[in-house]
N, C-alpha and C positions, 0 to 999 in steps of 0.2 A: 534665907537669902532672897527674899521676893515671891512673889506668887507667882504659878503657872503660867499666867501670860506672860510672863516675863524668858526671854529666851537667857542662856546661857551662853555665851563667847570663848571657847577657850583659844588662845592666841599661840600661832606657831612664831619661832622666831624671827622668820624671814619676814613675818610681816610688821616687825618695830624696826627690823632694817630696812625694809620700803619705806615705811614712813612711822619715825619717831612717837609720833604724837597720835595714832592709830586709835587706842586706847580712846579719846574721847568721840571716835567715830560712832558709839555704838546706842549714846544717849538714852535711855529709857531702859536697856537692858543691860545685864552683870556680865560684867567680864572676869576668866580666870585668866592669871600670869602663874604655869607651870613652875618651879620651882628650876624646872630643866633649863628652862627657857633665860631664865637669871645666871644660870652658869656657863651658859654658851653666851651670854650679852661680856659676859665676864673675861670671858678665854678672848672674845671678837676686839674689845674698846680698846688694849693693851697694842692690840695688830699694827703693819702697817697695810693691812687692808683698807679700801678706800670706801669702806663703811663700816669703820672704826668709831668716827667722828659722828655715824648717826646713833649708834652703840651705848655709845658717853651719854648721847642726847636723850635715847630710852629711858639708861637709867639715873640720869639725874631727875627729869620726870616723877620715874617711880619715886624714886626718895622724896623728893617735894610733898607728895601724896603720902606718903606712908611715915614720914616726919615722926610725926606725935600719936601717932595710935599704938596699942599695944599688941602684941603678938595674936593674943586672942582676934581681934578686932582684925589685922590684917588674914588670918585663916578666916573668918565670919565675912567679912567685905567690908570697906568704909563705901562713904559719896562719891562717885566721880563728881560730882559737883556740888561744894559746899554747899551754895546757895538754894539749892532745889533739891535737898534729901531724899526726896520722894523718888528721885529722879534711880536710875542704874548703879549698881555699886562695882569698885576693883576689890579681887583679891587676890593673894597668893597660893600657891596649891601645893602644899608637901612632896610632889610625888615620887619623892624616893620611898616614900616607906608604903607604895600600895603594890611590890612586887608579890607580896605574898594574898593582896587582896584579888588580884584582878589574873587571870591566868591566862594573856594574848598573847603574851614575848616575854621568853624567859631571859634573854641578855637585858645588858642596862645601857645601851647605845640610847644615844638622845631621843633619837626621833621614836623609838620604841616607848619608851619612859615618856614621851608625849602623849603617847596613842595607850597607853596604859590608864592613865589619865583623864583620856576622854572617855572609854569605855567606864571607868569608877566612877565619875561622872553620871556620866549616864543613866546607869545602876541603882545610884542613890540618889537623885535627883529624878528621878521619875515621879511623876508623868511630865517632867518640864523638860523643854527642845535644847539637846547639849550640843553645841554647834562650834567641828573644829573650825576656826579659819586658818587659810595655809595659803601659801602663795607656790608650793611645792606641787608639780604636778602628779608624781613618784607618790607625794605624800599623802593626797588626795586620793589616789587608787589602792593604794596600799590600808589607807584607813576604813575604806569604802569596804574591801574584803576581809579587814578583821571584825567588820560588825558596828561602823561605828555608823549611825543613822544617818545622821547631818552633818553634811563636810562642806564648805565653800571658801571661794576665790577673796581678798579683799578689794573689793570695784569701787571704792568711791571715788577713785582718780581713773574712773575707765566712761568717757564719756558718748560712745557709741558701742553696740549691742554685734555690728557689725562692717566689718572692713570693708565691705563693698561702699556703705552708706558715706565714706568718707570723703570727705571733700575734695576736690581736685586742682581748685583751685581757677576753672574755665568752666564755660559751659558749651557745650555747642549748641548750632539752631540749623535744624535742619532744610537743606533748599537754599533762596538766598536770602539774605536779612532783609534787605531795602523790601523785597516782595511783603515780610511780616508786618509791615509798619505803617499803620493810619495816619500817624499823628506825630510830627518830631517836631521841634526848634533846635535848629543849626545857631551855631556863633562860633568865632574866634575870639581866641585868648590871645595875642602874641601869634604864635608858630602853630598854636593848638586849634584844632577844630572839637567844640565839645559839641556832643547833640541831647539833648533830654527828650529822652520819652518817659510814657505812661509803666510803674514798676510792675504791674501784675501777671506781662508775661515775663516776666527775666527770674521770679521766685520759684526756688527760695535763690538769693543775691546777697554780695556784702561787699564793701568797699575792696576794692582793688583786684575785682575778680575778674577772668579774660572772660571773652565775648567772642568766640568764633565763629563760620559758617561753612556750610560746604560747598556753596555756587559762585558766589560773588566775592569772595577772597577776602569779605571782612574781618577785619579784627580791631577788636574796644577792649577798653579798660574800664571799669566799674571809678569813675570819679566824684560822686557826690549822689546822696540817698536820702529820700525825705518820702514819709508815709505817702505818697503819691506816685512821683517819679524816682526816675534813674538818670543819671548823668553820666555817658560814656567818652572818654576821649577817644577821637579817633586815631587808628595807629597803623599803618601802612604796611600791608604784609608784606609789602615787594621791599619797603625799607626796614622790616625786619629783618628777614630772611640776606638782606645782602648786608646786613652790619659787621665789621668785622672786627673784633678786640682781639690785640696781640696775635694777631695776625689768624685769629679763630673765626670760622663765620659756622653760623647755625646751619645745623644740617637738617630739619622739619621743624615745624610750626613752636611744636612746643619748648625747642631748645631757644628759639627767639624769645618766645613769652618770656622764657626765664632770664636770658640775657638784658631782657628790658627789665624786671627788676631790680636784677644784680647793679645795673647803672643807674636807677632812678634813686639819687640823691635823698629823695623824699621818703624812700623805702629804706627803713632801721633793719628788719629784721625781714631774711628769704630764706624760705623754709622750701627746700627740693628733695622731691620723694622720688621714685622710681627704680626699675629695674639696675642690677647691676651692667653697666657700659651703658648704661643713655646720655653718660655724660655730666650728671650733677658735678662731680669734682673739679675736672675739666672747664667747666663755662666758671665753676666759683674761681678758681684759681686765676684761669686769663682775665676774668676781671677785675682782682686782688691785685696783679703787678698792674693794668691798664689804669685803673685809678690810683696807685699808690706811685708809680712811676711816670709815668706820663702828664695825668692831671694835678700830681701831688692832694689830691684829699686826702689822704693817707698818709700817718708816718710808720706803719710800720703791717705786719701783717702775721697776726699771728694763729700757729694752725694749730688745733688740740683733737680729738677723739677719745672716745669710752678704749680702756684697756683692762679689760677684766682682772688679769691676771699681773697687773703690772707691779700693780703694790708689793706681790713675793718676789719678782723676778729681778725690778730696776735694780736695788742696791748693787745687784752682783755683777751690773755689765759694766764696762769700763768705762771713762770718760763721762762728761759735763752730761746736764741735766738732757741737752738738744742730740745729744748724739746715745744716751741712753734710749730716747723716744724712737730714734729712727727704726730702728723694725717693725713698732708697729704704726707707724707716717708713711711704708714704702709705697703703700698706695699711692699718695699724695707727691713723693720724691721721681714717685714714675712718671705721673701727668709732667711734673717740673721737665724732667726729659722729654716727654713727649711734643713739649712745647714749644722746646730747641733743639728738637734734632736735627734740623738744616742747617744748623749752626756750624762753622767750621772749624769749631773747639767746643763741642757740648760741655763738658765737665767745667773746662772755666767759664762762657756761659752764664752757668746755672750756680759759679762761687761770684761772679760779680752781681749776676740777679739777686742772690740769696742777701746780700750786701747793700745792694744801693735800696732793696724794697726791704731790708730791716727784717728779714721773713724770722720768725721766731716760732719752733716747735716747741709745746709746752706741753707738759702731762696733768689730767684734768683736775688729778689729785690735790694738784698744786695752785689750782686758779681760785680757789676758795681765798675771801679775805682782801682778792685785789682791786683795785679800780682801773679800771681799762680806757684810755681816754685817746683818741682820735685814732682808730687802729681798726682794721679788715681783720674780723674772725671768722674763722672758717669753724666750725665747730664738726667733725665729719662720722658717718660710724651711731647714728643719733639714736638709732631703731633699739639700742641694747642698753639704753640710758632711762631710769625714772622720771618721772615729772620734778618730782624735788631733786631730782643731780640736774634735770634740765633749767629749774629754776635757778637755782646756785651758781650757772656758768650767766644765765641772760642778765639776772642782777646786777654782775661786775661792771655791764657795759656800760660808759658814763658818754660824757657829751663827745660828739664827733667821731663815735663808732659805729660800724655797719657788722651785723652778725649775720651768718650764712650758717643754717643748718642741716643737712643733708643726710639722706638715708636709705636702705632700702627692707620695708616690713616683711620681707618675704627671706631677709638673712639675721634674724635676731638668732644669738647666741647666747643669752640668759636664761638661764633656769626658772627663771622668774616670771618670764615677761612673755605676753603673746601679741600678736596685733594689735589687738583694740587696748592693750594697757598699757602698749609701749608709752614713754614720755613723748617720741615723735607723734602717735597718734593724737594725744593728750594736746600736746601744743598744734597741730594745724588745728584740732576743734576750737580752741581756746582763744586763739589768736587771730580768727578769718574774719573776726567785725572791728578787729584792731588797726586804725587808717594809716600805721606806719608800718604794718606789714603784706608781706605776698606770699601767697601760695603756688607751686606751679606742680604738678607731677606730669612727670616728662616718660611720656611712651615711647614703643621703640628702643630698641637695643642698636645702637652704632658703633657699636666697638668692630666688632667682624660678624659676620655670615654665621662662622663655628658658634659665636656668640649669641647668638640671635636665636639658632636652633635650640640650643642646649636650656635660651631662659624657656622658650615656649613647649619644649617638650621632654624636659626631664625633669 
């Protein structure tokens, strides 16, 4: 099966449900497809789990691949890539019949029968690196104290090392700005004041990134970027800070930055991270009716979120597709309250809002396949989502849509997923040199005081 430089892959299942097409990640080196791992692909595709669909995708893959070879050939390994034989080979691994080979776990639960697997592996493949990949953290430590040498994470979709390093979306400059600066050109556009200076103190930089200060009350936008300079709009933090949408006004710096997104016509896609209560939902939503109601850009607004569990539980709850969702949208149905509570019929209110701005709750299951055309997504919940679930929702958006993605990495709730490989972290690395998007993370907890305590000290 290849020489000793050649590492060995054996592939837990959760990582063909991360990402279908995994399998050709590993180029130069052999990968096993446990035998286990085909019968739980098997139990999963049939689901209405909403990585069903990636299930199917694994294994029609495999079959494409294993088409025309013969049994033999499939135990031994074929090409991952016809064209380059030389290259890594797939294969599949019996391993129901190494209980009586390997003596780590005497039941036959899956993930046992995995790690069975990798230790026989190991065993017989020596001196060569048998390396489980797992996305399973359980899985990871568990394999680690039955003896199995080499366990890891699969990271090709994990584009920073650490959370800290992630972008924010601002920069600040300490002191006052005008004091840092030799050399500018002013002009006006219209209404716009741009100023270009020199790029090499504002790096590392990317288009549409804020520009704060701590003296002088500056605030710019990253407008245009050439190997030399920077081109900042300038942007008035006194007319930031006093804007008010749907009757919302920013309560610190950074709830404005964001609110200047959410309106700038020009911005497709806004991506808001932060603490729970700084308010991402809140600024997306009052902007959602103020454009979709007001200025009519909008025909309609529709709001979706990661629900892990939805796939077993929707069928059973009663009524339409929108009122299945509401449990887990009550987030989103609270801000809607919170929006009109001076109102002096909240509930009706929030049945004619819901009405004249079209508001549409959708489950995420379901957005696959559609084209989305001139419509306010709020996409909310983002942190618990892959890169390819996140890719799948941006896709759909066509001409005259605005997508709003929002999250906070410090409440993921997947099994799978950590910070740096969440799909939210994925996409602000991805998308911060892309001139129709914005990044904002929004410090500060403003929901209450209680709130405020409990993010910073429990």
């Amino acid at each position: 099966m290849g020489d000793t430089d050649r590492k060995l892959f054996v592939l837990d299942t959760n990582i063909l449900l991360h990402e279908p097409l995994a399998i050709f990640s590993f180029q130069e080196h052999d990968v096993v497809i446990p035998m286990t791992v085909l019968e739980e692909l098997d139990r999963i595709k049939d689901s209405k789990r909403d990585v069903a669909r990636d299930a199917r995708v694994a294994i029609r893959t495999l079959e494409n691949l294993f088409s025309d070879a013969t049994p033999d050939e499939i135990t031994d390994g074929i090409p991952l890539h016809q064209e380059t034989p030389s290259q890594g080979t797939i294969s599949i691994l019996a391993d129901f019949e190494l209980q009586e080979t390997v003596k780590a776990f005497a039941d036959k639960a899956g993930d046992n029968r995995i790690l069975n697997a990798v230790l026989y592996l190991q065993t017989k493949r020596s001196p060569r690196e048998v390396v489980l990949v797992t996305k399973d953290i359980n899985m990871r430590l568990r394999a680690k104290g039955a003896g199995v040498r080499f366990v890891e994470d699969y990271r090709t979709d994990q584009l920073i090392d650490d959370i800290r390093f992630l972008s924010q979306g601002f920069q600040r400059r300490e002191g006052d700005f005008w004091q840092q600066v030799d050399d500018v050109q002013s002009r006006n556009a219209g209404s716009v004041t741009l100023h270009t200076l020199a790029r090499e103190p504002f790096e590392p930089t990317y288009l549409n990134q804020y520009v704060i200060d701590e003296e002088s009350d500056f605030v710019g936008r990253v407008d245009a970027l050439n190997e030399e300079t920077v081109t900042l709009r300038d942007l008035s933090r006194e007319r930031l800070l006093s804007r008010k949408v749907w009757d919302i006004t920013p309560k610190n710096i950074y709830q404005a930055m964001a609110l200047d997104a959410l309106l700038d016509p020009d911005i497709d896609l806004v991506i808001l991270t932060g603490a729970a209560g700084s308010g991402k939902t809140l600024l997306a939503l009052a902007a959602a009716l103020e454009q979709s109601i007001e200025k009519k850009q909008f025909d309609k607004i529709i709001v979706t979120r990661n629900t892990p569990d939805i796939a077993e539980s929707i069928g059973f709850l009663p009524g339409s597709e929108e009122e299945k969702m509401l449990p887990w949208l009550a987030a989103v149905t609270d801000t809607l309250e919170a929006l009109h509570k001076n109102d002096h019929c909240t509930e009706g209110s929030l049945k004619y809002i819901c009405d004249k701005a079209n508001i549409q709750f959708k489950s995420i299951n379901f957005m696959r396949g559609r084209s989305i055309q001139n419509a306010f997504v709020l996409l909310d919940e983002c942190q618990n989502l892959t890169a390819s679930q996140i890719k799948t929702i941006i896709t759909r958006c066509g001409e005259g849509t605005k997508i709003v993605c929002s999250g906070n990495l410090a409440q993921i709730d997947s099994a799978y997923l950590t910070p740096v490989t969440s799909g939210l972290t994925y996409m602000v690395e991805r998308f911060k040199h892309f001139e129709g998007s914005a990044n904002v993370h929004l410090n500060g907890v403003v929901r209450s005081r209680l709130a405020e305590f409990a993010e910073e000290n429990m």
